[in-house]
N, C-alpha and C positions, 0 to 999 in steps of 0.2 A: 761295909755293909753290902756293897754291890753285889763283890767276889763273894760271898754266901749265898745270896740272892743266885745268880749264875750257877751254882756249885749244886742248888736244890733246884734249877728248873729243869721241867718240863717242857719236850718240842713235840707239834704235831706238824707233819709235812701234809700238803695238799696244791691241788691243783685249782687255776680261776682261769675261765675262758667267758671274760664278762666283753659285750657288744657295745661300742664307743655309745650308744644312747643311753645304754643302762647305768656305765660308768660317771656317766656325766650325772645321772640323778646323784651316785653318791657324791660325785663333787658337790652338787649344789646343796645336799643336806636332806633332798626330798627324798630320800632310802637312808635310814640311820642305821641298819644295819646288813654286815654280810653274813651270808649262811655259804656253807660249803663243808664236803664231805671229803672227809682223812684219808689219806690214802692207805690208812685201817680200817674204815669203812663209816669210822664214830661221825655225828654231826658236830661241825663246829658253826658256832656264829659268835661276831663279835663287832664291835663299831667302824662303820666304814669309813670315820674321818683316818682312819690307818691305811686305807687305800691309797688314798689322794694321791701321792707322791708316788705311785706307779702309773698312773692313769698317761695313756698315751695319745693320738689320733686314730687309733683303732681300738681302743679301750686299754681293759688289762687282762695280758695273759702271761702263763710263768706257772711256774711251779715255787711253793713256798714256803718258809718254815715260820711257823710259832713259837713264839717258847712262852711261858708263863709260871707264874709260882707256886708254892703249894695250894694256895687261895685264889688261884683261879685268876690273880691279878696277872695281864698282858706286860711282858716283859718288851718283847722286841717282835717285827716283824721284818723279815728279810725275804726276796727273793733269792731263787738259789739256783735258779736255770730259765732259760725262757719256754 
């Protein structure tokens, strides 16, 4: 199921240049979600507890890819450069 899963998604790449204060709200849960713009131009937003594990001492910044299914379910998020 995965391998079909992977075989039908969809990736949006974009960029985050969020400030260690802003980051920290999504840590703690008081922002539930991030918004950010494609590097096709589309809006994306989606749950910031997928952030978390980027979050650094200066926040998070990176350029990064999406991928998700045909329904719009979040498959993976990976960094793909900083």
């Amino acid at each position: 199921m995965k391998d079909q899963q992977t075989l039908k998604a969809k990736a949006l790449t974009f960029r985050l240049h969020v400030d260690r204060e802003e980051a920290m709200r999504y840590y703690r849960g008081e922002a539930s979600a991030v918004v950010a713009i494609t590097d096709s131009g589309q809006s994306l937003q989606f749950p910031a507890l997928h952030v978390r594990r980027f979050i650094t001492q200066s926040g998070i910044h990176g350029r990064f890819k999406i991928r998700f299914d045909d329904n719009h379910k979040m498959i993976n998020l990976e960094r793909i450069s900083d």
